[in-house]
C-alpha positions in Angstrom: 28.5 2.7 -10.6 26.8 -0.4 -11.3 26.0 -1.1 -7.9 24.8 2.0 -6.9 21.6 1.7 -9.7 21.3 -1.5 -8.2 20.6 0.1 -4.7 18.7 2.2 -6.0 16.2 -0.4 -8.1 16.1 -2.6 -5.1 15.1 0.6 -3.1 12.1 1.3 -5.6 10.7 -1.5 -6.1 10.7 -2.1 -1.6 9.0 1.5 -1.9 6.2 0.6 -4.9 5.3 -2.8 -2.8 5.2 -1.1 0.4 3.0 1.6 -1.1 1.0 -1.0 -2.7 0.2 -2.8 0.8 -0.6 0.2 2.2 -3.7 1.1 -0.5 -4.9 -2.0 -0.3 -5.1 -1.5 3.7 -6.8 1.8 3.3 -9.4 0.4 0.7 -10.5 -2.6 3.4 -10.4 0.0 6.0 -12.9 2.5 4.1 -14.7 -0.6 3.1 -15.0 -1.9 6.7 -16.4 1.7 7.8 -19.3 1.7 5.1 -20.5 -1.7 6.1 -20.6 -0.9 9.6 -22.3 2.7 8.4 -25.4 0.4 6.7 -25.6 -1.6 9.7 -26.1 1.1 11.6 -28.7 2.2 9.5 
């Protein structure tokens, strides 16, 4: 029993950094398109 909530809390946490890389990727990516968008302009 124990090990199984252990899965499962290592399993979590992989998902909540792997989300976390993955929002700071979008924000650089939206951030990259606006600068481009006032160079443009």
């Amino acid at each position: 029993m124990g090990q199984k909530i252990l899965v499962l809390i290592v399993i979590g946490c992989a998902l909540a950094l792997s989300a976390c890389n993955t929002v700071k990727g979008l924000g650089e990516d939206i951030k990259s398109v606006g600068e481009t968008a006032d160079r443009a302009t």
